[in-house]
DSSP file (Angstrom, degrees, kcal/mol; ACC not computed):
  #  RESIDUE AA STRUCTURE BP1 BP2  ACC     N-H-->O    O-->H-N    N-H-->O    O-->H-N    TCO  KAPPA ALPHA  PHI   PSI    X-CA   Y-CA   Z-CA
    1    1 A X              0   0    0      0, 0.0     2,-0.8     0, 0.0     0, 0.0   0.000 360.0 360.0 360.0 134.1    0.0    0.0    0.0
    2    2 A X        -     0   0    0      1,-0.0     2,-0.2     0, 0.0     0, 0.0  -0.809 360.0-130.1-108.0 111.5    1.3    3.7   -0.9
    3    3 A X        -     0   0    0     -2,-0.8     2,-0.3     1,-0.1    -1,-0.0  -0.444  16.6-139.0 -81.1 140.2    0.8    6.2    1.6
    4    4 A X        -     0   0    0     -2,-0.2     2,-0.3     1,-0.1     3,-0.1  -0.484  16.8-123.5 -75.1 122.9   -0.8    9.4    0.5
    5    5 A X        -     0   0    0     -2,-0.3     3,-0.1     1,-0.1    -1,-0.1  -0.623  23.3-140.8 -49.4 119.5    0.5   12.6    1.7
    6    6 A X  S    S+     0   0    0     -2,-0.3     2,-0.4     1,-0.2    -1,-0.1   0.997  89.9  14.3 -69.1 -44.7   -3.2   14.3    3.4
    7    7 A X  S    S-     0   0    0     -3,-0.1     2,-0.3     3,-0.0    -1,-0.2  -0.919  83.1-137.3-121.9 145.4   -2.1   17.8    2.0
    8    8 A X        -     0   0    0     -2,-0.4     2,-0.5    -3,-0.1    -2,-0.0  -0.773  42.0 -73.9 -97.0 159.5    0.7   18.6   -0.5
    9    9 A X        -     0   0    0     -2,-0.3     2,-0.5     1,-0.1    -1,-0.1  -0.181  45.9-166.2 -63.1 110.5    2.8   21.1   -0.2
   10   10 A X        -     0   0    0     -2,-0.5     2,-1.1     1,-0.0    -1,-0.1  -0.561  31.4-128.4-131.6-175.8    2.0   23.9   -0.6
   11   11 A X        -     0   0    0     -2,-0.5     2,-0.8     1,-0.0    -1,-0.0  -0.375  34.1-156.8 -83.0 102.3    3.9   27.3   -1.2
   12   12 A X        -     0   0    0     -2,-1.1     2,-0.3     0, 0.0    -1,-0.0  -0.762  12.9-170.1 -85.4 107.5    1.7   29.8    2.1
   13   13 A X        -     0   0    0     -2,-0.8    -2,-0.0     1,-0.1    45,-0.0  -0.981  34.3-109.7-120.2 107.9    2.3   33.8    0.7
   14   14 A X        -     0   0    0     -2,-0.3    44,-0.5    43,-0.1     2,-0.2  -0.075  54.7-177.5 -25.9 153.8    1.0   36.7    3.7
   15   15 A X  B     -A   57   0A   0     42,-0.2     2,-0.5    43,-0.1    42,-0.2  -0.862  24.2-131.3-139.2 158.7   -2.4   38.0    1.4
   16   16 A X        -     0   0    0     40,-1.2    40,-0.3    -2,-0.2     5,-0.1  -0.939  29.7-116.2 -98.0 131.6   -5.0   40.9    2.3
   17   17 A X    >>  -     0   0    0     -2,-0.5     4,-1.3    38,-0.2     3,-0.6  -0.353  23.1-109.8 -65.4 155.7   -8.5   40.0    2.1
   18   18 A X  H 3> S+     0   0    0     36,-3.0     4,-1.6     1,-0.2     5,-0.5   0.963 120.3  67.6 -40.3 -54.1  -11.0   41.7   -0.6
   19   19 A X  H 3> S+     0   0    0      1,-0.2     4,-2.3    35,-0.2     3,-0.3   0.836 105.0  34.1 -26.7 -70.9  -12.4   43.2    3.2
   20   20 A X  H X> S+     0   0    0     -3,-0.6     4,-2.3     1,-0.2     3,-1.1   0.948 117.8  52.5 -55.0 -61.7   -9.3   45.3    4.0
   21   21 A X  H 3< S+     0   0    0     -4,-1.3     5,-0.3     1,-0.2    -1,-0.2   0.560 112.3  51.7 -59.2   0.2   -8.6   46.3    0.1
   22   22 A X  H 3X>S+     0   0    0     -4,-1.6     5,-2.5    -3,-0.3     4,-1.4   0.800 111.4  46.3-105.9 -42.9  -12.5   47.5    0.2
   23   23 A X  I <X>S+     0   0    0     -4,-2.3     5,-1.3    -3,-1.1     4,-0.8   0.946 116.3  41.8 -52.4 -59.8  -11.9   49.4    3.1
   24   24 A X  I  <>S+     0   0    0     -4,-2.3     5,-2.7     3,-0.2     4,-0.3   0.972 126.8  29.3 -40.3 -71.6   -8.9   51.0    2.0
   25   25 A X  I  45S+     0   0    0      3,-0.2    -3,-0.2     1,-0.1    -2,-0.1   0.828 129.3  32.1 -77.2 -43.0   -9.8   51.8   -1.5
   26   26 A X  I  <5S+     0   0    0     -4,-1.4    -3,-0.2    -5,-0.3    -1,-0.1   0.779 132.0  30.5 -88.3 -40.6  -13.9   52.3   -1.5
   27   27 A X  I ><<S+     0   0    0     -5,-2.5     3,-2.1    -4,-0.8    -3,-0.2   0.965 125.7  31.8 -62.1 -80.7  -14.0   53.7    2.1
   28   28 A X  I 3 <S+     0   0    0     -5,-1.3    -3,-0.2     1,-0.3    -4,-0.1   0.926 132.0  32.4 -66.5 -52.1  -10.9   55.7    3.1
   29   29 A X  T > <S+     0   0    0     -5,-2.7     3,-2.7    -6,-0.1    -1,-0.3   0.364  78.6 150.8 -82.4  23.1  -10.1   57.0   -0.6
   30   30 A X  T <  S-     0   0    0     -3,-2.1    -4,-0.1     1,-0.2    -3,-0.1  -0.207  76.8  -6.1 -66.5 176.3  -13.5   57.3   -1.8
   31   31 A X  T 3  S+     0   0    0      1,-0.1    -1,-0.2    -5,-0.1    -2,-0.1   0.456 111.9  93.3  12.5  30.4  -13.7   60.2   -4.6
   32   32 A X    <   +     0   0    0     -3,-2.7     2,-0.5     1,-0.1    -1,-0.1   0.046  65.6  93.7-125.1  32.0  -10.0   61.1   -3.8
   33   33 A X        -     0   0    0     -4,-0.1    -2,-0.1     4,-0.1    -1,-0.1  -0.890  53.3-177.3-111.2 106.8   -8.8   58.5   -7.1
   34   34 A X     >  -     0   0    0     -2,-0.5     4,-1.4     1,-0.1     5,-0.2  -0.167  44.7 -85.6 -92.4-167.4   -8.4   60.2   -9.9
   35   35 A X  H  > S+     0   0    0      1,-0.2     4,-2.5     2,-0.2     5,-0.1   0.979 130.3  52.9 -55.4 -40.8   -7.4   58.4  -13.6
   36   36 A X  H >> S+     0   0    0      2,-0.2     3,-0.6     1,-0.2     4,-0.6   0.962 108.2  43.2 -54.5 -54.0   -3.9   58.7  -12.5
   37   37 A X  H >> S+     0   0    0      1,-0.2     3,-2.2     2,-0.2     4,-0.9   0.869 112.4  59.3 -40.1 -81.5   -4.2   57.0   -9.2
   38   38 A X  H 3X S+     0   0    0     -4,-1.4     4,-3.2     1,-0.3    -1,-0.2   0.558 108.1  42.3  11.3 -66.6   -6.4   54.3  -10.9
   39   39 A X  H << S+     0   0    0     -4,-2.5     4,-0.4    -3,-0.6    -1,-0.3   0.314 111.7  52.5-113.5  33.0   -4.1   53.3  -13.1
   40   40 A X  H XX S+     0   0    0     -3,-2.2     3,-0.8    -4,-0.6     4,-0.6   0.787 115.1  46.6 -49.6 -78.9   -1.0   53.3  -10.6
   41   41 A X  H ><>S+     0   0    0     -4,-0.9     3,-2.1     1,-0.2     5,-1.9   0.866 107.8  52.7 -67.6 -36.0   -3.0   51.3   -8.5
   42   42 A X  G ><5S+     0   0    0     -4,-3.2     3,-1.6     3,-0.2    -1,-0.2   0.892 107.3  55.1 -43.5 -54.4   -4.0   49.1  -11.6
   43   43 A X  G <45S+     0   0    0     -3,-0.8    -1,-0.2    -4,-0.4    -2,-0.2   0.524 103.1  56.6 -32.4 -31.4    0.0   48.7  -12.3
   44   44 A X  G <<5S-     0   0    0     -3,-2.1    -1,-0.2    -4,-0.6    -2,-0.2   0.508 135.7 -86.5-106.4   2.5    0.4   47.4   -8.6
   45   45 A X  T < 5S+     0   0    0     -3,-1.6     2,-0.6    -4,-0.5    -3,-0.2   0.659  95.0 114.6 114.1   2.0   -2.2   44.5   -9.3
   46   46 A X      < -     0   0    0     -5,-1.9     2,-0.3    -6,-0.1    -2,-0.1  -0.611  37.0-178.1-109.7  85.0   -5.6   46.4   -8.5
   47   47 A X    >   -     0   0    0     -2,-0.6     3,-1.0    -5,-0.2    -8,-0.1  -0.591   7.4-178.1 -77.7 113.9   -8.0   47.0  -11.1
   48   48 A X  T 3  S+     0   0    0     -2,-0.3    -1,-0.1     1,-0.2     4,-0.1   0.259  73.0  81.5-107.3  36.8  -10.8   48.9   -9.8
   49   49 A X  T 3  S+     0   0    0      2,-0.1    -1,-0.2   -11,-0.1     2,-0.2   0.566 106.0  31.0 -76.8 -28.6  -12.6   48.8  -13.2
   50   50 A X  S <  S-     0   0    0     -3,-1.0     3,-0.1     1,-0.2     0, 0.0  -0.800 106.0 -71.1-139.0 176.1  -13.7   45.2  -12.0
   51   51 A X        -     0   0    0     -2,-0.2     2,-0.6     1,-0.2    -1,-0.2   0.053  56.7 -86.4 -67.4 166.1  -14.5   43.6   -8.6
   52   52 A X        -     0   0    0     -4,-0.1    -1,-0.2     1,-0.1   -34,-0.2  -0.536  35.4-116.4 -71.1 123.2  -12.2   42.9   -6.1
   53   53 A X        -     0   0    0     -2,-0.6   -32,-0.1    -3,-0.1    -1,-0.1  -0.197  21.9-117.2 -63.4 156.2  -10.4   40.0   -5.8
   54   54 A X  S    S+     0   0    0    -37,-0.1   -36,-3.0   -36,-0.1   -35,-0.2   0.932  97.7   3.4 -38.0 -66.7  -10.6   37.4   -2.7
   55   55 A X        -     0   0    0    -38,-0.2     2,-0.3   -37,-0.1   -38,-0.2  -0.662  61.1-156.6-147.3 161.1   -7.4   38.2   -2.0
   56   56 A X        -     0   0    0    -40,-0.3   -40,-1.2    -2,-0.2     2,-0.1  -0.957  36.7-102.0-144.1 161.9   -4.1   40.3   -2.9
   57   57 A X  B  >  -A   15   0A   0     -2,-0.3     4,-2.3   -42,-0.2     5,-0.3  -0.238  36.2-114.9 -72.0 167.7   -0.3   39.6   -2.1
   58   58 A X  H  > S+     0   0    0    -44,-0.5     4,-1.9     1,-0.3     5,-0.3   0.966 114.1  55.2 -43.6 -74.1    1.0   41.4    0.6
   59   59 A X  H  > S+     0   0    0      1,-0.2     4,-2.8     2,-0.2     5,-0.3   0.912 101.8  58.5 -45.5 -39.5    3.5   43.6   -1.2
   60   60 A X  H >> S+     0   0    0      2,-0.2     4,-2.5     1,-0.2     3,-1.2   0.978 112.5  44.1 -69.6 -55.5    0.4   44.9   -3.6
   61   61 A X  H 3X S+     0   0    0     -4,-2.3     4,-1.7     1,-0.3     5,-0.4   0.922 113.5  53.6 -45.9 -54.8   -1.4   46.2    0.4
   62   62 A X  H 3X S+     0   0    0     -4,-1.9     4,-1.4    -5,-0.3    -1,-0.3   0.801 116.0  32.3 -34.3 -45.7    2.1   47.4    1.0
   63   63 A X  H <X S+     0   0    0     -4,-2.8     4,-1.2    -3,-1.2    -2,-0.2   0.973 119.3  59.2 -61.7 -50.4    2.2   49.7   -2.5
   64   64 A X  H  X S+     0   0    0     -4,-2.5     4,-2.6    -5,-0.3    -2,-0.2   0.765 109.4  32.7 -62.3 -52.4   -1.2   50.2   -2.1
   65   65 A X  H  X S+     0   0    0     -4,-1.7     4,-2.9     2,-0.3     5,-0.4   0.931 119.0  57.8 -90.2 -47.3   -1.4   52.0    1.4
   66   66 A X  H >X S+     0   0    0     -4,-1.4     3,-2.8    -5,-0.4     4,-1.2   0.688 116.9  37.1 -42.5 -90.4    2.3   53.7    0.5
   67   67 A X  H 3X S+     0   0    0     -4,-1.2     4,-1.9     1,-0.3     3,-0.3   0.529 120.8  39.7   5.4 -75.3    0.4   55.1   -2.6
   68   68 A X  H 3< S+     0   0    0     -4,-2.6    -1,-0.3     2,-0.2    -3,-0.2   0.607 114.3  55.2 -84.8 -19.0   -3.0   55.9   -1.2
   69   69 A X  H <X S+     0   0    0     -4,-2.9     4,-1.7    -3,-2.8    -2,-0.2   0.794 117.0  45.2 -82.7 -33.0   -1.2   57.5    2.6
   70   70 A X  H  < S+     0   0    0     -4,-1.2    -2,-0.2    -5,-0.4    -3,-0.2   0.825 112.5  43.4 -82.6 -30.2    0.9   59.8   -0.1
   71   71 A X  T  < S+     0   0    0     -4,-1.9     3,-0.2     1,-0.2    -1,-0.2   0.701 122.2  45.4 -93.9   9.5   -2.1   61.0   -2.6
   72   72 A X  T  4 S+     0   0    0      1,-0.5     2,-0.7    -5,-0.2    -1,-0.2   0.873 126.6  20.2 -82.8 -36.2   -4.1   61.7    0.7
   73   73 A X     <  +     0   0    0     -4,-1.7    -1,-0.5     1,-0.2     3,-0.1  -0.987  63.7 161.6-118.4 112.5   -1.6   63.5    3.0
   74   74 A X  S    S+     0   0    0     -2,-0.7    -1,-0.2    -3,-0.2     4,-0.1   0.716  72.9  49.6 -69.9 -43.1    0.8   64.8    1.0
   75   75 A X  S    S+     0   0    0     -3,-0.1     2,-0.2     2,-0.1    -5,-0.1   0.075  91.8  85.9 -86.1  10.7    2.0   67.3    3.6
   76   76 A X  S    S-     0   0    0     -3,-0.1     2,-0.2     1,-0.1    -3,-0.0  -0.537  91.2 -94.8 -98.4 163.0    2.4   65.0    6.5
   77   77 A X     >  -     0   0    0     -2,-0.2     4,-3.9     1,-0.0     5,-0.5  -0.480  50.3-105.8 -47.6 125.1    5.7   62.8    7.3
   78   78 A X  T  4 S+     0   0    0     -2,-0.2    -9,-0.1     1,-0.2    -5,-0.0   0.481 114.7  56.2 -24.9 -17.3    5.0   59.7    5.8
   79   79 A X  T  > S+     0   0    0      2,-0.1     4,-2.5     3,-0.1    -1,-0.2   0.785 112.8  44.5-104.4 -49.9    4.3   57.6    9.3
   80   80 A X  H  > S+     0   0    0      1,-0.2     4,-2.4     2,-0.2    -2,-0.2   0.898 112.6  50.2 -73.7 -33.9    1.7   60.1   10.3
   81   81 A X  H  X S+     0   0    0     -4,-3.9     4,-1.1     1,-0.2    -1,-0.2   0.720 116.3  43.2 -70.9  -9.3    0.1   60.1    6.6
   82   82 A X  H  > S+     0   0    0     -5,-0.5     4,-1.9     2,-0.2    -2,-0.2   0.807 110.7  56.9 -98.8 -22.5    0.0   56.2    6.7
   83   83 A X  H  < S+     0   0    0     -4,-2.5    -3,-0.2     1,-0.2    -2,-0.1   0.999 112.3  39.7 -74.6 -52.9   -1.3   56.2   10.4
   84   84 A X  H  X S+     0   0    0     -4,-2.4     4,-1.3     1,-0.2    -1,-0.2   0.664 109.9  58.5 -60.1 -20.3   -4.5   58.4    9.5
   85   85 A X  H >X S+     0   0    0     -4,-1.1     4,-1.3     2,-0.2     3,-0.9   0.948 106.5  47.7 -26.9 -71.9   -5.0   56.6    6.5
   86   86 A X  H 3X S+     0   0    0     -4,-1.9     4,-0.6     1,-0.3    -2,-0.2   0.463 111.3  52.6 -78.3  -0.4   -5.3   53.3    8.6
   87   87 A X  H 3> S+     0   0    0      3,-0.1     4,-2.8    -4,-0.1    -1,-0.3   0.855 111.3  42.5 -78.7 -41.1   -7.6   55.1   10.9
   88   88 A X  H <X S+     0   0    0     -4,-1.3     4,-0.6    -3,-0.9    -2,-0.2   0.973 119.3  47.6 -68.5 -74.8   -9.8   56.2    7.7
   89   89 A X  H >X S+     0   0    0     -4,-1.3     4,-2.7     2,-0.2     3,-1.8   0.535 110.2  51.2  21.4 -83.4   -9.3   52.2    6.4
   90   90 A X  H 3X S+     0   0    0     -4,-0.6     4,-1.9     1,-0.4     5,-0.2   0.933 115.0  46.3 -75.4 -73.5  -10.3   50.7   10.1
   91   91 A X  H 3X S+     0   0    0     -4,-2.8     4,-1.2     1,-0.3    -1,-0.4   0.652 117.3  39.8 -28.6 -47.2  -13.4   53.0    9.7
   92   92 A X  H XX S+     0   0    0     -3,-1.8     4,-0.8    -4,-0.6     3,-0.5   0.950 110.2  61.0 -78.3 -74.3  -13.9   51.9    6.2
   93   93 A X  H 3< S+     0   0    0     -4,-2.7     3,-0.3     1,-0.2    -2,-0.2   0.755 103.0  51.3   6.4 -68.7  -13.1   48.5    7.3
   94   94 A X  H 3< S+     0   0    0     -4,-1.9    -2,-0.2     1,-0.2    -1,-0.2   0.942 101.6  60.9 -60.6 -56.4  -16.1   48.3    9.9
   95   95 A X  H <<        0   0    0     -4,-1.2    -1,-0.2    -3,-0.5    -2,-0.2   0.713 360.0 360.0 -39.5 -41.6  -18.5   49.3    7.8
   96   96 A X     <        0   0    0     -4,-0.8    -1,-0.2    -3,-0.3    -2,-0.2   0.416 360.0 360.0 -80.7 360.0  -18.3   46.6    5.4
């Protein structure tokens, strides 16, 4: 008899769920993506011409929040534009 592995291996990659990326993008930026933004964010793996995917790699939340904490706060330090961002988010976030 040849034993069967119960799972194969397989390769486990951090992701953010559609939840968070709905929060971020629909909530916290709403009407502050203009064409440019769009297709930035399109470029990093988010098309928001069509739904959102289940799921995103890590690095694309990472671009994404760099991205969306600079075209909100332009005129904050970077830590402080990414912290109010991930208030607006968590807000965004809740809702959903």
């Amino acid at each position: 008899m040849i034993a069967m592995p119960l799972e194969q291996t397989r390769r486990k990659e951090p992701v953010a769920f559609d939840q968070l990326m709905e929060g971020l993008l629909h909530h916290a930026m709403k009407g502050r993506l203009d064409e440019a933004a769009r297709l930035r964010l399109r470029d990093l793996g988010v098309d928001l011409e069509r739904p959102l995917l289940s799921a995103y790699p890590l690095m694309t939340l990472l671009e994404t929040v760099r991205l969306c904490s600079d075209l909100l706060h332009p005129e904050l330090p970077r830590e402080e534009a990414r912290y109010r961002l991930g208030l607006r988010a968590l807000e965004g976030f809740r809702s959903t």
